[in-house]
Structure formats: C-alpha cells, structure tokens
C-alpha positions as CSV (number, residue, x, y, z in Angstrom):
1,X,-3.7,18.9,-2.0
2,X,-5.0,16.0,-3.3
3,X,-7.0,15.9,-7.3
4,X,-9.0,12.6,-6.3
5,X,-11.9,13.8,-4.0
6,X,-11.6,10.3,-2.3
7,X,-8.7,7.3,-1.8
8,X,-10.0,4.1,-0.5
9,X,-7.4,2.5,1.0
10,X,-7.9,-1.4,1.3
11,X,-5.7,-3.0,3.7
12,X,-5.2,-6.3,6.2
13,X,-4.3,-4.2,9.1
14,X,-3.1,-1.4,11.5
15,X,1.0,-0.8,10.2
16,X,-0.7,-1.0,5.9
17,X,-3.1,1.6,7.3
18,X,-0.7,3.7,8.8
19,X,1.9,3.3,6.2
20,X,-0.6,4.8,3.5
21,X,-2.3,7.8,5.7
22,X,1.2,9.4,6.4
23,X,2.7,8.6,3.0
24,X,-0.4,10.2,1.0
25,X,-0.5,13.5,3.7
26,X,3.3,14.0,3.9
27,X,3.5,13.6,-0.3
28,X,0.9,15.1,-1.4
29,X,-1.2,16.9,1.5
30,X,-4.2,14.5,0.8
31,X,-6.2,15.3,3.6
32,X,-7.3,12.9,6.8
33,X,-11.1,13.1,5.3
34,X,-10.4,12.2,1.8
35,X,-9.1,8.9,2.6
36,X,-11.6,5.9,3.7
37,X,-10.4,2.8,5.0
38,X,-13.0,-0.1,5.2
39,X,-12.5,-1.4,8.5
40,X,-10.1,-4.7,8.2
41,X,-10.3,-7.1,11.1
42,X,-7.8,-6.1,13.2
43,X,-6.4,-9.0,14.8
44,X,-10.2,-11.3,14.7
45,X,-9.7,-13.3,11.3
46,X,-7.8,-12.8,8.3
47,X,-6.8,-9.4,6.9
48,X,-5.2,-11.1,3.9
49,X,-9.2,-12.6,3.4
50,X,-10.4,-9.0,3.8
51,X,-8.9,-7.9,1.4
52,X,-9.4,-10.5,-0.9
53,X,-13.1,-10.8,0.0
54,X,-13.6,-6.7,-0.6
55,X,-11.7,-6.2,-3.5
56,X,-14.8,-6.6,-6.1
57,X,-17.1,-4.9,-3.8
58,X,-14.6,-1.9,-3.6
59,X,-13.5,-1.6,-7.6
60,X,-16.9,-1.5,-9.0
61,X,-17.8,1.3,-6.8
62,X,-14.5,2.9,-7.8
63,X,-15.9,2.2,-11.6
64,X,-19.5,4.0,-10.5
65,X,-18.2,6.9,-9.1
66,X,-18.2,10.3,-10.8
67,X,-15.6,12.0,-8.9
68,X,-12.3,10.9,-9.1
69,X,-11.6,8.1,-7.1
70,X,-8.4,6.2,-6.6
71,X,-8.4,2.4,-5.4
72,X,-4.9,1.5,-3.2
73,X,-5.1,-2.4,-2.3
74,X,-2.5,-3.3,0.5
75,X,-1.6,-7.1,0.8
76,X,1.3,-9.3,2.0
77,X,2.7,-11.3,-0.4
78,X,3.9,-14.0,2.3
79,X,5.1,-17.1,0.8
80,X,3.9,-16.4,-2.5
81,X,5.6,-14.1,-5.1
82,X,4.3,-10.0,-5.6
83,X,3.2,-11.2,-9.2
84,X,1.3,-13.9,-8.0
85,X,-0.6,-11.4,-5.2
86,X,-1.0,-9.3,-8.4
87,X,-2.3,-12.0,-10.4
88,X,-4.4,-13.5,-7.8
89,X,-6.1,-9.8,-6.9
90,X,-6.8,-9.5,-10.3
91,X,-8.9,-12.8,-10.6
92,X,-10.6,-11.1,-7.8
93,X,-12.1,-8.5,-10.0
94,X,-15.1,-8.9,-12.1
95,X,-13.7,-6.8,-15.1
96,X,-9.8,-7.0,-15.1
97,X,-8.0,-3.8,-14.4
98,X,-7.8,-1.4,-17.1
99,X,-4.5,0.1,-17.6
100,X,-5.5,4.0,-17.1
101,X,-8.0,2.9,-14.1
102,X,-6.2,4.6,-11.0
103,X,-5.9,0.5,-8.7
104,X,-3.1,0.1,-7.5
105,X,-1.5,-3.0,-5.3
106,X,1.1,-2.0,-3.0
107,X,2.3,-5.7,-2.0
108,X,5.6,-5.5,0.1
109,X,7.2,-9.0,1.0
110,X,6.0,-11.1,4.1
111,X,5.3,-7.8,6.0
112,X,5.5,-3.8,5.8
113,X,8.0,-3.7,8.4
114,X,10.8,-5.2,5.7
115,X,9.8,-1.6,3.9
116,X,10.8,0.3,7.8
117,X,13.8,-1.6,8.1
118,X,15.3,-0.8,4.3
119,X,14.0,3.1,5.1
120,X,15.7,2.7,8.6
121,X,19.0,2.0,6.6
122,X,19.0,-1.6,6.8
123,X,20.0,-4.0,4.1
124,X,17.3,-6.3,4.0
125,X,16.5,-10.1,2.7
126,X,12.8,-10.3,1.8
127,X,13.0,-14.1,2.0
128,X,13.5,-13.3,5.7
129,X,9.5,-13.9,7.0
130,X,10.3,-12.8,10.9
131,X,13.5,-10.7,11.2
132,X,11.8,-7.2,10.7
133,X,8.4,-7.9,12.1
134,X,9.7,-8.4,15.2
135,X,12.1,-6.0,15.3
136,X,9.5,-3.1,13.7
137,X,6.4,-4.3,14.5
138,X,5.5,-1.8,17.1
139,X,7.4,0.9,15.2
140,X,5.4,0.2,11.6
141,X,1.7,1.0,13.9
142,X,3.2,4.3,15.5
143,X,4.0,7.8,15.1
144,X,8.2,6.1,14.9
145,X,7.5,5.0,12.0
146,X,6.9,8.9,10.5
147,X,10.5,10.0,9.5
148,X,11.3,6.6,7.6
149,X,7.4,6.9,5.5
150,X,8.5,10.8,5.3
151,X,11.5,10.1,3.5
152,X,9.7,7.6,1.4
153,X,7.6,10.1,0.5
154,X,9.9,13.0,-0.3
155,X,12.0,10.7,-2.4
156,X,9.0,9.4,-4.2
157,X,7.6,13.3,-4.3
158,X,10.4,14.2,-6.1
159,X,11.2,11.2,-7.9
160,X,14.8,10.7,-6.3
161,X,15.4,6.8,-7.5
162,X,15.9,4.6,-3.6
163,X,19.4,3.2,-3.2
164,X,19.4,-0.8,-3.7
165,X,15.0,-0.7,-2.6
166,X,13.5,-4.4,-2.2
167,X,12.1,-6.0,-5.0
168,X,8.6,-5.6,-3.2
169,X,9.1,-1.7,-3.1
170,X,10.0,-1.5,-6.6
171,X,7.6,-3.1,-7.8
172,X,5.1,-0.7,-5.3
173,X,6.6,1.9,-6.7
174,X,5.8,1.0,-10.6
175,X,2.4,0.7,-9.7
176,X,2.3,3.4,-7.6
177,X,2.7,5.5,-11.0
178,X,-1.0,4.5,-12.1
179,X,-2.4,6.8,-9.7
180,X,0.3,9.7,-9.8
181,X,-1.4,11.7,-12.1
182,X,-4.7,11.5,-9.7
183,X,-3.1,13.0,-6.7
C-alpha cells in the first residue's frame, strides 16, 4: 500500500498510462483510486504539448496539497536528448524542482515500447525511432504488456540492478528514486 494518498500521473498517451498504473499496483500495491491521470488527448493533438502545457498547472497543486502527493511526468524524448526533456520540463515550472519535492520525469527514448522490447529480452538501439513501436505498439496499450512491467517492477521492488538497461531507463530509474520514499 501506497504512503502518498494520491499519484498524478501526467502522460502523452494510452501505453505511458498503462505503463505507470501496472508498475505502481504490481510494486507497491498503490491502488486504481489513488492514481489520477488528467485526460491527455488520445490521438486528437499533441500529447507531447499536453504535457508540456499541464506541467505548471499540475506541480503547483502538487506544492498546495497537504497530503502527500507525488507528481510522475511521462514524455518522449524523440529527437532530442532525456536531459534536454529534463531541462526543457523544468523551464516549464514556475519555481524549479526542489531536490526533496517528490516530481519525477520518466522520459524513455522515442517511445515506451523501446522500454517492452529491452524487458522482452531484446537488445535495443534507442537511436532506433520505429523498430519497437511498430513491433510493440499494440502490446505496450494491453494487458501483454503485464509480465514485462511486472518484472520491471519486481526488479525495481527489490532493487535487483537491470542487465545492460537503455540509457532512457537508467536515467528513469535515478529519478524514480525521488519518489521511493513516498510510496
């Protein structure tokens, strides 16, 4: 069971979405009701601009809240680098991220589906933009995609270090570690 009374979970689309809910239940038994997910546009505009657009909005009511609230972000980095998503989500923010404050970006490379295919065994190039979205797209917004998030999970759980991870899931992982001690 979850120690934050709510996660708000701001992502582009359907697969981030997914991704989060079964990783936070199968981790750490956060329940279905404590997690809110403002509604991203799901296939009618940008999620990257959703995200981007609601980021402010979401970390100040974060800041206002007196139970304890954890912030995940999910964005593609694409062409860009992670640090320069990081960078550019923090520019977002009307008062930068304090080091203790439990935001976290979870930025995997071009698309979460590069994440399914290193859990599915794969060895994966992140400079690849379509390999694993086509093969794991459908996968990455279904039930499939459980076992792969599961092991995630467990491994993360019990902080088992991933064999040869992308550089996007490291670097997930490192920030992942600011909101730990919340759940």
């Amino acid at each position: 069971m979850s120690k934050a009374s709510q996660i708000i979970v701001l992502c582009e689309d359907k697969a981030h979405e997914l991704f989060v809910r079964r990783f936070l239940k199968k981790g750490w038994g956060v329940k279905p009701r404590a997690i809110r997910v403002p509604p991203y546009p799901n296939g009618k505009g940008s999620g990257k601009k959703h995200v981007e657009d609601n980021i402010s909005l979401e970390a100040e009511a974060l800041r206002r809240q007196q139970a304890s609230t954890i912030l995940l972000v999910i964005q593609d980095a694409d062409e860009i680098s992670v640090g320069q998503v990081k960078t550019n989500l923090d520019a977002k923010l009307q008062n930068p991220r304090d080091d203790k404050e439990p935001i976290a970006y979870i930025i995997p490379k071009w698309h979460i589906q590069t994440w399914i295919a290193y859990l599915d065994g794969e060895k994966v190039d992140e400079s690849d933009k379509d390999a694993y979205a086509r093969k794991y797209r459908a996968i990455s917004e279904s039930k499939e995609a459980h076992p792969f998030i599961d092991k995630l999970a467990d491994d993360c759980r019990g902080n088992r270090e991933l064999e040869s991870p992308p550089d996007s899931l490291v670097t997930a992982c490192e920030e992942f570690e600011r909101i730990r001690s919340a759940l």
